[in-house]
C-alpha positions in Angstrom: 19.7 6.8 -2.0 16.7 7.0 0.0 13.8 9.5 -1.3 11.1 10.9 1.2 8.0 12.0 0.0 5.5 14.2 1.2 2.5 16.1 0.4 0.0 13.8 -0.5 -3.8 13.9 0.8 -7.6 14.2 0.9 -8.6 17.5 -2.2 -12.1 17.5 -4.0 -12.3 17.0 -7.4 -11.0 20.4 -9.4 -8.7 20.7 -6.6 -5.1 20.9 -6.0 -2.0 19.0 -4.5 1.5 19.6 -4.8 3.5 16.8 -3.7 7.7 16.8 -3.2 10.4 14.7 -2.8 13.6 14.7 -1.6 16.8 12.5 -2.2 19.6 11.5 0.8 22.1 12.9 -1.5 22.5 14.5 -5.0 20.9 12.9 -8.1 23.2 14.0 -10.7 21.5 16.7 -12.6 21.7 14.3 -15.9 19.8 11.8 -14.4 15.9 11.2 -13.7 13.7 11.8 -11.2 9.7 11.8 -11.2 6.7 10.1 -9.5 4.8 6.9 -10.6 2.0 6.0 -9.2 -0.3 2.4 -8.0 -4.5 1.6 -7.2 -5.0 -1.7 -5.7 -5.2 -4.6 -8.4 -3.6 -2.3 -11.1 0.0 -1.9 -12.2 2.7 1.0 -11.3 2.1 3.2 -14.0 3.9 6.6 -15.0 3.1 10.5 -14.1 5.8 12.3 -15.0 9.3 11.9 -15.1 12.0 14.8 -15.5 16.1 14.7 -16.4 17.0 18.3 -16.0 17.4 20.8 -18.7 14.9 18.4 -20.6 10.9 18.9 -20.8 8.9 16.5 -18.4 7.6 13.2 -19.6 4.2 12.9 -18.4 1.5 9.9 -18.8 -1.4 10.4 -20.9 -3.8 10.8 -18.0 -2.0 13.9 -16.8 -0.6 15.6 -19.1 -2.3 19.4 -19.4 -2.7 18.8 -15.7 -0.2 18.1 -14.0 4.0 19.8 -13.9 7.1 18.3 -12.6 9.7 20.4 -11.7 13.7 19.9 -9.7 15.2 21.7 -7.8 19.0 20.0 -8.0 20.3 22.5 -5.0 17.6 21.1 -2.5 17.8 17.3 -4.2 14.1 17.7 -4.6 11.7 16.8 -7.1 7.9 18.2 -7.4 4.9 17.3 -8.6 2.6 19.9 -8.8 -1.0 18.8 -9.4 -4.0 20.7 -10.6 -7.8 19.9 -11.6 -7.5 16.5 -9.8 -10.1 14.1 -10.3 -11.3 11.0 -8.5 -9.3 8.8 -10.8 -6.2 10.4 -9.9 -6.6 9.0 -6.5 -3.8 6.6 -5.6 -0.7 6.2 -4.1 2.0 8.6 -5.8 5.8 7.3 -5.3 8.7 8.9 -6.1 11.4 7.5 -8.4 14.8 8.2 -9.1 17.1 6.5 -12.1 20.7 7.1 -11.5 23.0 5.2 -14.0 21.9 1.2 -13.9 20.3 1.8 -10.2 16.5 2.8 -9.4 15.2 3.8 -6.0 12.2 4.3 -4.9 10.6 6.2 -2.3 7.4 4.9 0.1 4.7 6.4 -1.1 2.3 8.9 -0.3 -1.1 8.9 -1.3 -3.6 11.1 -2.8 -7.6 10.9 -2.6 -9.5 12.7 -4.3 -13.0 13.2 -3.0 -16.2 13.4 -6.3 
């Protein structure tokens, strides 16, 4: 499976982004699909993840700000993301866990200007 993402780029702070991504071929409804994302010198750490017909899983950071969402009929997976802050700046990848397999996709990033 390859995932393309797309969407990321330069917002102030209070701003907002929405960024997409979309899977080569179906990701079966049951499995997951989300976005992680990485700053230089720090680990991959978790935004929001989302199995349909289940609520999102967001990180701590981003939760009241951010909403995944899936669209299983376009293979796509959004991240829609509002009152951005400098710290949310990064490089946002997409992520998809499909039985014992995980892709992920190439990143896009997101700056957020103070």
């Amino acid at each position: 499976v390859q995932l393309q993402a797309s969407g990321g780029g330069l917002v102030q702070a209070g701003g907002s982004l929405r960024l997409s991504c979309t899977a080569s071929r179906t990701i079966h409804s049951s499995n997951v699909m989300g976005w992680y994302r990485q700053t230089p010198g720090k680990q991959r750490e978790l935004v929001a993840t989302l199995r349909s017909g289940r609520d999102g899983n967001y990180g701590d950071s981003v939760r009241g700000r951010f909403t995944i969402s899936r669209d299983n009929a376009k293979n796509t997976v959004y991240l829609e993301m509002n009152s951005l802050k400098p710290e949310d700046t990064a490089v946002y990848y997409c992520y998809a866990k499909e039985g014992g397999a995980t892709y992920w996709g190439q990143g896009t990033l997101v700056t957020v200007s103070s």
